[in-house]
N, C-alpha and C positions, 0 to 999 in steps of 0.2 A: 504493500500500500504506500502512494506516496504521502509526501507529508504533508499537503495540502489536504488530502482527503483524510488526515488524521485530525488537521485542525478544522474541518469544516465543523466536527462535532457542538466548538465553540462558537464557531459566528464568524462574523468577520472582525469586528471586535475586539481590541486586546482590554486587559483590566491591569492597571496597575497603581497600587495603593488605595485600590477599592473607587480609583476614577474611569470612569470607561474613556479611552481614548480610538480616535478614528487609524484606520488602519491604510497604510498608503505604499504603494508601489512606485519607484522615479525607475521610468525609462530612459537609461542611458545616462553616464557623465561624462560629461563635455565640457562645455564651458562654462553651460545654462546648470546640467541637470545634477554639475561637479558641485557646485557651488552651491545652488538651494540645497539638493536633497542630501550638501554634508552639514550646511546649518539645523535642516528639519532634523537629522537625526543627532547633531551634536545638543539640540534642545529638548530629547527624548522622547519624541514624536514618534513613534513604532514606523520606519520608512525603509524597508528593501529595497536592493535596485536589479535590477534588468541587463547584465552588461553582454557585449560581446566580450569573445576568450581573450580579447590580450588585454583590456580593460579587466577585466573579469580575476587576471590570474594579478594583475598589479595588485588589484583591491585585497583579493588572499594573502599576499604576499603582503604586503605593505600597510593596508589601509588605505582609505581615502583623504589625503591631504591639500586644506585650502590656505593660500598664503596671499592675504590681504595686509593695506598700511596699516590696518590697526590692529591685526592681530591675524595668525596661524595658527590652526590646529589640526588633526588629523583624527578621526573617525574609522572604526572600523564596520561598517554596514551587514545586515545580513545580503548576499549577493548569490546571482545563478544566471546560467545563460540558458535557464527553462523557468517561465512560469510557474508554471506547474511546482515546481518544485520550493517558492516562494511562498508566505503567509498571503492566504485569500484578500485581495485587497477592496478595500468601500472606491477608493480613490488612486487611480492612475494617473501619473502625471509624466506626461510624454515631453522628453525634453532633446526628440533628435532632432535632424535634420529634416528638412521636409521631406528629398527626394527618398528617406527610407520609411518614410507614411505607410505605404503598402505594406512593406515587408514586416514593419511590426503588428502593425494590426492582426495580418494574417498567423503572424506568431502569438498572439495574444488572444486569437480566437476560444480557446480551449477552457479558459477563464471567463470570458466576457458572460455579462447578465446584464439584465435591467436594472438590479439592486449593484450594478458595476458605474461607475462617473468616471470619464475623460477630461484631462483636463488639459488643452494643449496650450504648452509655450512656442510655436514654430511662427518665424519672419514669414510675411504672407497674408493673405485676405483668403485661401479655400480651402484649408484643413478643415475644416467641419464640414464643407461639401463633402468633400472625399470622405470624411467618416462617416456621411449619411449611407454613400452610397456602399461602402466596404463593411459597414456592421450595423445597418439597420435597427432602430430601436436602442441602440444604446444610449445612455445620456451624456450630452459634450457641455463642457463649462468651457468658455472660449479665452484665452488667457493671451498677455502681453506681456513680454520680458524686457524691462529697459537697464541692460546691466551688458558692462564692458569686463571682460572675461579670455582666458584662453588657456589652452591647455597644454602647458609646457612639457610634462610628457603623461605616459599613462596614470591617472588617479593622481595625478598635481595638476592643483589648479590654481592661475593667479590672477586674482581680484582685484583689477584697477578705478574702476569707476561705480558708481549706481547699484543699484541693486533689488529697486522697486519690481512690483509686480500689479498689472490691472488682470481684474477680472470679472466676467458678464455670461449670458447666459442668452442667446438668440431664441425668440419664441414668436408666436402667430402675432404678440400685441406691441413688439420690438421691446418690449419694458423687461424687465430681469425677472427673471420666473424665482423670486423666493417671498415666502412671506413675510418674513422679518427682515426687511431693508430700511434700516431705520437714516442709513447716510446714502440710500442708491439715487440720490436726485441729486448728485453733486460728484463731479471727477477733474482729477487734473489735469490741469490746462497745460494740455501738450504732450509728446510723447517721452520727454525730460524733465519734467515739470518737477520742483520740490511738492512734497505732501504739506497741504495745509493751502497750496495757491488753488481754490477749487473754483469752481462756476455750474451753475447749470445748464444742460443741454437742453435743445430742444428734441422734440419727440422725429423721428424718422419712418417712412412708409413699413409694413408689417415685415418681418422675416420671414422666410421659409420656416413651415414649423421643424419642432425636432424635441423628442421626449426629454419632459422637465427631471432634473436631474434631483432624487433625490438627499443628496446630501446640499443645507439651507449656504447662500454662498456666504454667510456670516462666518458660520465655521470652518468653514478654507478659509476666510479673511486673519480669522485667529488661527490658526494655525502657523500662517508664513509671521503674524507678528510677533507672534510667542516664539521663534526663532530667530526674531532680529531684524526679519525684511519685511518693507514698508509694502503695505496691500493696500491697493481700494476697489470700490464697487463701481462698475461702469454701468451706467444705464443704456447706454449706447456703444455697445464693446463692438460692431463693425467699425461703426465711427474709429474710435480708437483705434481698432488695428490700421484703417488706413491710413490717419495720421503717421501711425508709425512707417506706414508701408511708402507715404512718400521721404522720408527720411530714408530709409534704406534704400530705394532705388535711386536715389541719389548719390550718397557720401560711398555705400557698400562699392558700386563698380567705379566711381569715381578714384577712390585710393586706390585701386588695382590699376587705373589707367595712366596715372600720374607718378606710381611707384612710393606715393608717401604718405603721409599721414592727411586727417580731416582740413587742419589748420591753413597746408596749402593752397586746397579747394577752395577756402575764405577767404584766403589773403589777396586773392587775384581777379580785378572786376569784369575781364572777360570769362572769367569760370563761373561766376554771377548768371548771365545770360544764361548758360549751359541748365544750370540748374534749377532757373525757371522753366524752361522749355520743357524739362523733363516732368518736372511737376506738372505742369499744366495737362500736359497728356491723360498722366495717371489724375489729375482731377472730372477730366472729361470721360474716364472709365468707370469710374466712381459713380460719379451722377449716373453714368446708365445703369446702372448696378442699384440705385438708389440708395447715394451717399452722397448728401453734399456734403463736400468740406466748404472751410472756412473763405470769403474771397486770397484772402490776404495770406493762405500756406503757404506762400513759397518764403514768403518774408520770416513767417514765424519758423518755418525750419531753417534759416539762416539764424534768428534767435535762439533759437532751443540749442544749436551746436558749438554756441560761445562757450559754453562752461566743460564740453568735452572734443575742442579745438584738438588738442592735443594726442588724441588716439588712433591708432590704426580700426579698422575693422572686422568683424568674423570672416568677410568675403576677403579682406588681405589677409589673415592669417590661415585663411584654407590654402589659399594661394601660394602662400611664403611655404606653407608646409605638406604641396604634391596632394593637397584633397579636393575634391570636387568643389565649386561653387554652388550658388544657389539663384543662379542668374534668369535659370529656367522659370524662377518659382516668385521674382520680385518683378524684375523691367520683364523678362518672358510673358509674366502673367497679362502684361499691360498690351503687350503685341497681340498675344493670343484674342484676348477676350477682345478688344477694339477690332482686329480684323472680323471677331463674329460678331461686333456689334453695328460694324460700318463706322469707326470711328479709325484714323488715319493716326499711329504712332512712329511718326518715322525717325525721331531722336532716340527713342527706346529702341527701336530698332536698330540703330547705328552702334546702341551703346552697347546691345545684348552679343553683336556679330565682333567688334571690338574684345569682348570680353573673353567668348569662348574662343576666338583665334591668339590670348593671350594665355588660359589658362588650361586649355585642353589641347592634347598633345592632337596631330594628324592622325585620324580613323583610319585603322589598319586591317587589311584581310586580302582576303583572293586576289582582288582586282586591284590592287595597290601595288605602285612599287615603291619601297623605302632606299633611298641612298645616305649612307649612314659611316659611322667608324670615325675615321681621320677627317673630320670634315669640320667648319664651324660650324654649321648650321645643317642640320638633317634636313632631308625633302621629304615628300612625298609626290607620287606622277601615279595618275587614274589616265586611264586610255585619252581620254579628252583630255587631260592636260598632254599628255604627249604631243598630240594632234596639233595642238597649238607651238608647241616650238620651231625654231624658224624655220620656214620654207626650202631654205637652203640646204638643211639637215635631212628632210621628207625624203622617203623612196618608195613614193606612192604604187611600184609595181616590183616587190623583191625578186623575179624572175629575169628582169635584165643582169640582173648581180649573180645571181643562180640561177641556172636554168632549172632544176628540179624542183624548186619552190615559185611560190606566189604568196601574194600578200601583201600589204601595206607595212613601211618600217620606219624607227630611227635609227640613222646615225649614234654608235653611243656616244663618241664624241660630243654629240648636244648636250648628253646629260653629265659629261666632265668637264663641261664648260659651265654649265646651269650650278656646278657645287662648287663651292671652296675648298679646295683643300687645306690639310693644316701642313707646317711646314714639313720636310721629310715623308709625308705621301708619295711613293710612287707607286702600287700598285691598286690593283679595283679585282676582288673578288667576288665574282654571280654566283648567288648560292639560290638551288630551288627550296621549293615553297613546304615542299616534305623533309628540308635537309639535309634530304640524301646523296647532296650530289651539290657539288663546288670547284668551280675553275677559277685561278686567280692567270691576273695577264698586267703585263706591264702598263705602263699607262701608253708607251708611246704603239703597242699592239694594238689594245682596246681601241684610242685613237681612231689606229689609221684601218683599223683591220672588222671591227666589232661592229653588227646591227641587228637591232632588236626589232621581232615583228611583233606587232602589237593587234592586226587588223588583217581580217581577211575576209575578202567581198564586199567590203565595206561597215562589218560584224567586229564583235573585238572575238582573238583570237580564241578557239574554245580548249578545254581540258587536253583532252582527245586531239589535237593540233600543236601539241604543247605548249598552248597558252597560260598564263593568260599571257605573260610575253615570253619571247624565246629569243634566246642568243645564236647567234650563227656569225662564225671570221671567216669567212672567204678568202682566200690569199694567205693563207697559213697554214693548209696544207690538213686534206683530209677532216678539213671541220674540227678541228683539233679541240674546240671549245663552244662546239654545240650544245647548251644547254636548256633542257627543256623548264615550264614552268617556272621562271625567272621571277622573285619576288623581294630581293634584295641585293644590294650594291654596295658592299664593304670598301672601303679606301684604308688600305693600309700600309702602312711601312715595310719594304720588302712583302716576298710572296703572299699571302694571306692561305685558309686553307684548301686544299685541292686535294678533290678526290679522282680524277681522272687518270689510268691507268698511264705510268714512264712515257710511253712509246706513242700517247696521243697529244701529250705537252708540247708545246710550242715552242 
């Protein structure tokens, strides 16, 4: 039996010193879920977390340690990379990244109930879409993370800025579905805002319904305070998340495009313009969505970023540290949804195409070819980029060169002109796409001697033809360095490796 189903017999429920305390699960510690869910637990809040294995084996190992200016401490958590094998929780609080939405959900299926609450911290305006549609009937309390954070390495986490939390509750009447909201008609002004600068909202068109969550959002509110982080009650928590959402589609790919920090982005009044434009956009998705924000957002997110001038962001420290962004899920969101709603974002669009040609390496497979090794700069060539190098290069009929073949080709010389090499480069070896098989050939062979057929009949070249590109040297005697299936282009110093039997070497 496992020991979930040992403590079902209890409840979900823990008691201690005859107080019943809410029981809660943090998915994932990161920057967000490092940092709450080691306050909730260092404040004796019964809170498990959810890790993957190398998270997972730090936390055994080590514990979970947060090192803030005012103080460090380290926590050791109940921890599992199974549910199931966690205490039944009233309260999940989901603290990854958007684009693994899916994949926990579906990992967390085996637990989920009605008498189960979500409670998401993810940048973004459609995590509760998406959890309508991936776990139907569950209840979502829709949440906001305004806290500057990263994760230095596994289970360390360092604490530079903020640390507040909003939270609301999307229902048919837009108002917060609990009944004891004794402060929900008041929230802070801004997505920075100190606690205490409050205002009241005005009322917004109805939500999509989505089942009222029975745990009251007062006791989440006490919860995150009785650990030390500032919470309030949004009566209008989409509102709020877009506010937040035009700060992040702004500062998040901005520091990634400038290579520095927010302060930059301020200090420069052509980058001014830049970051209206981009607001503006996502204001006009909003409204279609039915959100208005405020006229004057673009100003107040240049306000709101005075007091954390100074910070990189999650989107630059994915970056600096080989992880995905989240480019898809902030300016993407604003592309997407505007092209279905007939609204033109074409700054967000500039920004999102910018972004992934900065942070995600070239899509590699079959129809790719990589030229790589000694090089500054690695390529990538898909049959259409081949096509497009210079005219000069083309051998739009490979059977004048060979009479036994046909097909369309390049020159490889184009594509050791199209790389850099690094100094001491001189050789290039074609290695097929199974590995099985590698010719290395001097540079001035390759050169004058090497063509790649990329195309036949006007088709790119197929399996079965030894595509998708094939090497053939003509003038070297016996095809010495006919390779089929061609999917990479090494530059290296002296020979590289070559599997071709003595007697076929050039």
């Amino acid at each position: 039996m496992r020991r979930q189903e040992r403590l079902r017999h209890d409840g979900a429920r823990v008691h201690a010193g005859g107080e019943e305390r809410m029981n809660l699960m943090m998915v994932g510690a990161g920057a967000v879920g490092g940092f709450y869910g080691a306050r909730l637990v260092k404040a004796g809040v019964p809170c498990s977390f959810l890790l993957r294995s190398q998270t997972l084996a730090a936390v055994r190992q080590k514990g979970l340690s947060v090192h803030s200016v005012d103080q460090s401490f380290t926590v050791h958590p109940t921890a599992s990379g199974d549910p199931r094998d966690l205490p039944p929780p009233e309260l999940i609080i989901l603290s990854i990244k958007r684009y693994d939405l899916d994949e926990v959900i579906a990992q967390l299926q085996p637990i989920l109930g009605p008498q189960t609450t979500l409670l998401t911290l993810q940048n973004g305006v459609d995590t509760e879409a998406r959890i309508r549609e991936l776990a139907p009937g569950i209840p979502v309390i829709s949440g906001v993370a305004y806290i500057y954070s990263r994760v230095a390495e596994p289970a360390v986490i360092e604490h530079y800025k903020k640390g507040a939390v909003a939270i609301g509750c999307l229902s048919l009447s837009g108002k917060v579905e609990s009944a004891q909201q004794e402060d929900a008609t008041v929230e802070a002004r801004g997505p920075f805002a100190k606690l205490g600068e409050l205002r009241r909202q005005p009322a917004r068109p109805p939500a999509p319904a989505q089942p009222t969550p029975s745990i009251d959002l007062q006791a989440v509110k006490a919860l995150f305070e009785g650990a030390g982080i500032p919470c309030q009650v949004s009566t209008d928590i989409m509102r709020t998340k877009w506010e937040k959402m035009c700060w992040n589609v702004v500062f998040n790919p901005l520091t990634v495009l400038i290579n520095d920090r927010v302060s930059k982005a301020l200090s420069h009044p052509e980058m001014r313009a830049m970051i209206r434009l981009i607001i503006e956009e996502a204001v006009l998705v909003a409204r279609a969505e039915g959100v208005d924000l405020d006229p004057d957002i673009a100003d107040k997110v240049i306000q709101w970023s005075q007091e954390i001038r100074d910070i990189h962001t999650s989107m630059f420290d994915d970056w600096k540290a080989g992880r995905r962004t989240e480019i898809d899920y902030l300016n993407g969101y604003l592309v997407r949804r505007g092209l279905a709603l007939g609204i033109r974002t074409p700054v967000n669009e500039a920004v999102c195409a910018l972004i992934k040609t900065i942070t995600e390496p070239a899509p590699i497979g079959p129809v790719l070819l990589r030229i790589d090794g000694q090089v500054i700069q690695p390529l990538a060539f898909d049959v259409e980029a081949l096509a497009r190098l210079p005219a000069t290069e083309q051998i739009p009929d490979v059977s004048v060169e060979v009479a036994e073949m046909n097909g369309q080709a390049i020159r490889v010389r184009a594509l050791l002109n199209a790389a850099t090499a690094k100094i001491g480069a001189d050789h290039v070896t074609f290695h097929s796409s199974d590995g099985q098989y590698a010719a290395s050939l001097h540079f001035n062979e390759a050169a004058e001697s090497g063509i790649l057929i990329y195309k036949r009949d006007g088709r790119p070249l197929s399996k079965e033809e030894g595509g998708p590109f094939r090497l053939i040297t003509p003038g070297l005697g016996d095809w010495c360095a006919n390779v089929k299936g061609v999917a990479r282009i090494e530059f290296t110093v002296g020979p590289g490796k070559d599997t071709r039997p003595a007697d076929k070497q050039c």
